[in-house]
C-alpha positions, 0 to 999 in steps of 0.5 A: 559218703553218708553214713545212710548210703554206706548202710544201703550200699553194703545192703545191695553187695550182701545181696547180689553175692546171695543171689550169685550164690544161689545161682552158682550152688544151686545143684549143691543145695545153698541154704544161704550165707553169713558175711563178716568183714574182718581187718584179715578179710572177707569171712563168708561161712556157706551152708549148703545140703551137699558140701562136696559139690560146692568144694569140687574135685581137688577144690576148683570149684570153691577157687573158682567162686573165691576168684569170682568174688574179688572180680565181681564184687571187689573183695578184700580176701575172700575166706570161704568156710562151707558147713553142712545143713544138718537138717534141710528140712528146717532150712528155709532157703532150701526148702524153698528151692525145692517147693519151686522146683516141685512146682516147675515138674508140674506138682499141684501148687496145693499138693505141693504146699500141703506135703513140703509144710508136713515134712517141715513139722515132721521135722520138729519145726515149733511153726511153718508157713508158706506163700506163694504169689503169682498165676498159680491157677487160672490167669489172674494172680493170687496169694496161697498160704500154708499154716502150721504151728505158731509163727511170727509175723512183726517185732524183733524175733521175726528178724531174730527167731524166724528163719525165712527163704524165697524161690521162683518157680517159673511157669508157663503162665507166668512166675510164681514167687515162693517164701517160706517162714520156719521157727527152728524148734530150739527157738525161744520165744519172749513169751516162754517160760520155765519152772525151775523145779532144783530149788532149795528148800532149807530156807522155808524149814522152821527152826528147830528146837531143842529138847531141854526148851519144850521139856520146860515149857511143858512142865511150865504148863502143867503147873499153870492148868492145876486148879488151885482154891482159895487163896492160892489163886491170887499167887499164881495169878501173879505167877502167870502175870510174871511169865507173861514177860520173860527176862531177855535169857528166857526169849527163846522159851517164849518162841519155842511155846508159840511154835508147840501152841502153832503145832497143837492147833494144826494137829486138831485142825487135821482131825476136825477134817478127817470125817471129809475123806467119804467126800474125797472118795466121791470126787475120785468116782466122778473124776473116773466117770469124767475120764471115761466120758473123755476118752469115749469123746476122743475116740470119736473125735479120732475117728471123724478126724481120720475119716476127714483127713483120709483120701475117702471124699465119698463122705461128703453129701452128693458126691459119688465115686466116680465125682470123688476120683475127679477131684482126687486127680485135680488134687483135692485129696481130703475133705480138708482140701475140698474145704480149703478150696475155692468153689472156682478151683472145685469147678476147674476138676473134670465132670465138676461145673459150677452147680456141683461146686457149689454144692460140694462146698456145702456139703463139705463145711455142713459134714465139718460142722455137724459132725462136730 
């Protein structure tokens, strides 16, 4: 048997036995499996919400699943070791389930949508998306996506990084697929980075020098400044021309002199930019102005945020209260909602035509962008 078949063969049994899995722990809330074949057996470790019910009384749940496995699926000793989910939440596989099932008792496909990507986020997911395919409204088939956060759609950390989880829900009209993509918050993206602020400094420390060098390097100079007339001054220009070109046991008075010329310079420079300070006050006065402005700008930005997100559609031009509770019960809560949505899913609400649609639509992208 080819390398290639061996790959998809091995492919189909780790999915059939998900699929069985989720069947048989479908109450137990199954939030997939790892499957590693080992010269010992058939390791599977199971993550499940309620790790009782997969166990069972006296554990004849969990042997009824191991005898099941080697019948069905010819293992070689199946191990089972079933852990806990700390957080459902962030399990991809169980959070589909639940959106699924939410979808099944009749909750609103965008009601529905809208709360599970919440409570992923509340969670502490870095990043959140849901699809769903199918008749969700109406009988053409369509695609509705949830986004929250940062999510990755192609490369390597979508298989490494994003944990991903598909359900069904089966409707009236006909089957909805469910997938949902979450980045647990301990993911680490390649783009990441840190400042690493432990850092040792000792090496960036100059030299120091020792008392006895800058003593004779300051006297040195004192002699060199003293006017000298006449004759003299051909002597201590030869002085000069000899310290210019020290022997080898006078090198370090040399460093030590250019490190004192170094620290003089930086010394004056400081005190030429003192003057600079009523500057540097002005600059706080307007950094303090600027912060007030911005605060002043936040709090009005809070405030038609709040107004936007609340269930208050009344806000949007033309619409009236009772047109308001029409919407609220077909699901449209918020203006973001009225927004998001289609002028054919505004139409289908009671009282609510295709006109009025269509005028709700713009009066809810013009309340957006003039209050902006």
């Amino acid at each position: 048997m080819g390398s290639e078949q061996t790959f998809i063969e091995d492919g189909m049994q780790r999915t059939q036995i998900d699929e069985f899995f989720g069947d048989e722990l479908e109450r137990a809330g199954y939030g997939g499996m790892d499957l590693a074949k080992t010269p010992m057996g058939t390791q599977i470790v199971l993550r499940a919400e309620k790790p009782g019910m997969v166990i069972g009384k006296g554990g004849k749940n969990i042997r009824k699943i191991t005898t099941q496995l080697e019948e069905r699926f010819d293992l070689d000793d199946p191990q089972i070791d079933v852990q806990e989910v700390d957080e459902p939440d962030l399990n991809a596989q169980i959070v589909a389930d639940r959106l699924g099932n939410a979808l099944e008792r009749g909750w609103y496909f965008r009601k529905a949508g809208h709360t599970t990507i919440d409570r992923i986020m509340d969670a502490g997911a870095r990043g959140a998306e849901i699809t769903l395919n199918g008749k969700v409204t109406g009988a053409r088939s369509r695609n509705e996506k949830f986004n929250r956060g940062y999510i990755k759609h192609n490369g390597e950390p979508a298989q490494s990084i994003v944990d991903r989880g598909d359900g069904v829900a089966v409707m009236k009209l006909g089957t909805i697929g469910v997938t949902v993509r979450i980045i647990p918050p301990d993911a680490e993206l390649p783009d990441d980075f840190r400042i690493q602020e432990d850092v040792d400094t000792s090496v960036l420390e100059p030299e120091e020098v020792e008392g006895d060098d800058v003593e004779e390097l300051l006297s040195g100079e004192g002699e060199a400044d003293e006017p000298v007339a006449g004759p003299d001054e051909s002597e201590s220009d030869e002085d000069f021309e000899v310290t210019e070109t020290p022997p080898e046991g006078d090198a370090e008075a040399t460093g030590a002199e250019e490190i004192i010329e170094e620290e003089i310079e930086s010394e004056q420079g400081s005190a030429e930019t003192s003057p600079e300070e009523p500057a540097e006050a002005g600059e706080d006065i307007d950094e303090e102005l600027s912060e007030e402005t911005d605060a002043a700008a936040e709090a009005i930005i809070d405030e038609m945020d709040d107004a936007e997100a609340g269930g208050d559609l009344t806000v949007i031009d033309g619409v009236g209260d009772a047109k308001a509770d029409a919407l609220v019960e077909a699901g449209f809560e918020s203006v973001a909602d009225v927004r998001a949505a289609s002028e054919d899913d505004l139409a289908e609400a009671e009282g609510v035509g295709p006109a009025f649609a269509e005028r709700i639509k713009a009066g809810a992208e013009e309340f957006d962008g003039g209050d902006a």
